[in-house]
C-alpha positions as CSV (number, residue, x, y, z in Angstrom):
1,X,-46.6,161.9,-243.8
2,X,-47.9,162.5,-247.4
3,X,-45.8,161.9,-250.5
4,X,-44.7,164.6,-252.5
5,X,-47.3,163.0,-255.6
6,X,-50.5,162.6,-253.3
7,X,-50.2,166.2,-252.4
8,X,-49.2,167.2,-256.3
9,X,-52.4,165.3,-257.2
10,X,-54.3,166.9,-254.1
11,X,-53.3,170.4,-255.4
12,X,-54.4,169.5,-259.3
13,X,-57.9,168.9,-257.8
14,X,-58.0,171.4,-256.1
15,X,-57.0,173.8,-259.1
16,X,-59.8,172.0,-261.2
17,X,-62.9,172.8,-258.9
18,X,-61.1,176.5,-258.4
19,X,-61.1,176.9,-262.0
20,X,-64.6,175.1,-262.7
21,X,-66.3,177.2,-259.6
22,X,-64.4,180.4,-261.5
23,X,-66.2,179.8,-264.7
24,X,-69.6,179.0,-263.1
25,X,-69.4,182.5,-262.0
26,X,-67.7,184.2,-264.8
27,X,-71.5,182.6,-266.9
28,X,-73.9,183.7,-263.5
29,X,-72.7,187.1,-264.1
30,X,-73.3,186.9,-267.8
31,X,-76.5,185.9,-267.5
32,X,-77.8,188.5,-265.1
33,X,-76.1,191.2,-266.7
């Protein structure tokens, strides 16, 4: 079973590459338009 703080650390990683994926988009679609 996972602890409570692997899967709270998991779900802050997971946030971070949502967020930095989000912005590399957010400046694609600057660029091109």
């Amino acid at each position: 079973m996972f602890s409570s703080n692997i899967t709270c650390e998991l779900w802050l990683f997971i946030e971070d590459i949502w967020k930095l994926s989000f912005v590399k988009a957010m400046v694609v679609l600057k660029l091109w338009w």
